[in-house]
C-alpha positions in Angstrom: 60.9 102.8 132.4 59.3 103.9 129.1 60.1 107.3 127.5 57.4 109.6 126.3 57.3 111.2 123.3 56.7 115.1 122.7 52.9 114.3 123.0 53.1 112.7 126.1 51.9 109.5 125.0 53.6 106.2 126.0 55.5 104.5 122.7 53.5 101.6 121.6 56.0 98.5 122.9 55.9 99.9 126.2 51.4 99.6 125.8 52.1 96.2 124.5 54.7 95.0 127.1 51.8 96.0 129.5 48.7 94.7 127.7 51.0 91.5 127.4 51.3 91.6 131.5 47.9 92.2 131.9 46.8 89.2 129.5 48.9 86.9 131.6 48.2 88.0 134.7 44.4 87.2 134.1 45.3 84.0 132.0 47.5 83.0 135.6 44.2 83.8 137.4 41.7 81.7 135.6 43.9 78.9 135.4 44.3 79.1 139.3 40.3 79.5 139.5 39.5 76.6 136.8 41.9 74.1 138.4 39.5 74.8 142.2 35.8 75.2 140.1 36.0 74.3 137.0 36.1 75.8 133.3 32.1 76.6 133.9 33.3 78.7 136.9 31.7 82.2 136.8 33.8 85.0 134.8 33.2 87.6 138.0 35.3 85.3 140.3 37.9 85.4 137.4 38.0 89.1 137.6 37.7 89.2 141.2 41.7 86.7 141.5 42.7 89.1 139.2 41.8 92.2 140.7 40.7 93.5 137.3 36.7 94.2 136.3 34.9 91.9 134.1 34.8 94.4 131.2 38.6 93.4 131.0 38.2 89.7 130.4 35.5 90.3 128.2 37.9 92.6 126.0 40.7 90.5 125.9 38.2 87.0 125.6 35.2 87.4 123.9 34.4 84.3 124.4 34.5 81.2 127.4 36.0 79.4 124.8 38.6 82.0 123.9 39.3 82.3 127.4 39.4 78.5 128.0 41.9 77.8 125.2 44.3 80.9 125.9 44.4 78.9 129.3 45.5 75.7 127.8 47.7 77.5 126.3 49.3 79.5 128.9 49.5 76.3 130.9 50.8 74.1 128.4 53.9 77.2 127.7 54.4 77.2 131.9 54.6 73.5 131.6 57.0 73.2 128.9 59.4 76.6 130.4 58.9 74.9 134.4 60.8 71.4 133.2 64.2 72.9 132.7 63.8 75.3 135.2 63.5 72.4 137.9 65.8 70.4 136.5 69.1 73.2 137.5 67.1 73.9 141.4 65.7 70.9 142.2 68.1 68.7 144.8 67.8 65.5 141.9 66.6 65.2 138.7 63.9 63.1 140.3 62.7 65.8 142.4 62.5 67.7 139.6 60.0 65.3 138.2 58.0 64.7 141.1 58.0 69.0 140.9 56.5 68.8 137.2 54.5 66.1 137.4 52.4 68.1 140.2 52.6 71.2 137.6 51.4 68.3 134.6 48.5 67.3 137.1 47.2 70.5 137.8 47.4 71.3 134.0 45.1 68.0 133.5 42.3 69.1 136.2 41.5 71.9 133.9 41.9 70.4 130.7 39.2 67.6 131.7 36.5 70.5 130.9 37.7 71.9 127.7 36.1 69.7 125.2 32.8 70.5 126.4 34.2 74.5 127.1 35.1 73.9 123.6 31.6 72.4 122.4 31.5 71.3 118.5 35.5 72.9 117.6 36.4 69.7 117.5 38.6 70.1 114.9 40.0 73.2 117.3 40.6 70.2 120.1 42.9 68.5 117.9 44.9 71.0 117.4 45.6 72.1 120.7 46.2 68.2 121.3 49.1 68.1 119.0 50.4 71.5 120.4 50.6 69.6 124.3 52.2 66.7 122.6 54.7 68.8 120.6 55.4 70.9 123.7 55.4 68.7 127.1 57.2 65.5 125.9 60.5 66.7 124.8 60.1 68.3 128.3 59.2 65.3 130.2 61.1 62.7 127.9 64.2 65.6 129.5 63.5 65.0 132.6 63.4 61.1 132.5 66.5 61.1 131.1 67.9 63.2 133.4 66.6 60.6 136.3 68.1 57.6 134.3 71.3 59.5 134.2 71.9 60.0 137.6 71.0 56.3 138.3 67.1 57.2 140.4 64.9 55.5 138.2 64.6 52.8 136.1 65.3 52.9 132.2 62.9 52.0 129.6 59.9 54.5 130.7 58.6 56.7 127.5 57.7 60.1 128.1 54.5 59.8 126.1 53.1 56.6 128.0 54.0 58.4 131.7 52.0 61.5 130.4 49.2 59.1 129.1 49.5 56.9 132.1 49.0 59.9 134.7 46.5 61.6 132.3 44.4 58.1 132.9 44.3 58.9 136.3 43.2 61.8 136.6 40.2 61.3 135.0 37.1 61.6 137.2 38.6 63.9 139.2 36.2 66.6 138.3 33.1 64.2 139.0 33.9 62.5 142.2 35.3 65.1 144.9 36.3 61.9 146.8 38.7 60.9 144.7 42.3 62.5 144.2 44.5 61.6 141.8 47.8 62.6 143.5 48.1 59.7 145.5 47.7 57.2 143.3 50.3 59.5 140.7 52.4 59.1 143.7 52.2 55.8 143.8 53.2 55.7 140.1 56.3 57.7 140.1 57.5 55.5 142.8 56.9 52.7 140.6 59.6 54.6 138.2 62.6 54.2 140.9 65.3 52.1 140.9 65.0 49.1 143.1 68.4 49.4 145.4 70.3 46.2 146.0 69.6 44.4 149.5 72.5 44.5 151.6 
């Protein structure tokens, strides 16, 4: 519990601490609302999953795009902390992949809308493209070794070419409610296992 000083005012770490909360808090509750509508989705139903008004999101993002790339970022950081996570509390180390891999697709639904969130900062796109890559595949390149290891799934799979791979299919998503790329990322990471011997 922060101390007050003689003034009665709350030290400034304890202000940032909470301003830090609040940030993620409403970064957690657009990501959550882009990944259902979309990164066009209207900032008042923002405000409304984060029980905050809209005069807050506009004071911590300016901007959609602001918003949209503190997003990416949040999600790419809960992406890259969630692999090691699920690697100790997840029953295998291929349940823990299965586990990210749904954490990596929902990441990818919102992502799909950024560039055009993100309009002519193209330049801005690359560099949040090399900040995912530097990020997520030590983490996934972990947990695929980790599955080798305890004998699940095949050797020889790159972490960069099953991020590409399930990136590929998730494409569309946002323009064809019919189609959902789960199943068929499903049908991928079952294409990772280990064949077991006929008896």
């Amino acid at each position: 519990m922060p101390t007050t000083s003689q003034s009665g005012q709350v030290p400034a770490r304890g202000k940032r601490a909470d301003a830090l909360r609040n940030q993620q808090t409403l970064l957690a509750a657009a990501a959550a609302v882009f990944v259902t509508s979309g990164v066009d989705a209207p900032i008042r139903e923002i405000a409304a999953k984060a029980g905050v008004g809209m005069g807050t999101i506009y004071r911590h993002f300016p901007t959609r795009s602001d918003l949209v790339v503190a997003v990416y970022r949040h999600q790419v950081e809960a992406c890259a902390e969630a692999g090691p996570i699920l690697l100790g509390s997840a029953d295998s180390p291929l349940a823990a992949l299965r586990q990210w891999v749904d954490l990596f697709v929902d990441f990818l639904v919102t992502k799909h809308g950024l560039a055009n969130a993100l309009q002519s900062e193209s330049s801005g796109f690359d560099a949040l493209h090399t900040y995912f890559l530097d990020r997520l595949v030590p983490v996934c390149a972990q947990l695929l070794d980790a599955a080798v290891e305890a004998d699940e799934i095949s050797p020889g799979t790159h972490a960069y070419e099953l991020m590409r791979g399930i990136g590929n299919l998730c494409v569309g998503r946002d323009s064809d409610p019919r189609y959902d790329p789960r199943r068929l990322v499903e049908l991928l990471l079952q294409g990772l296992r280990r064949p077991r011997p006929s008896s």
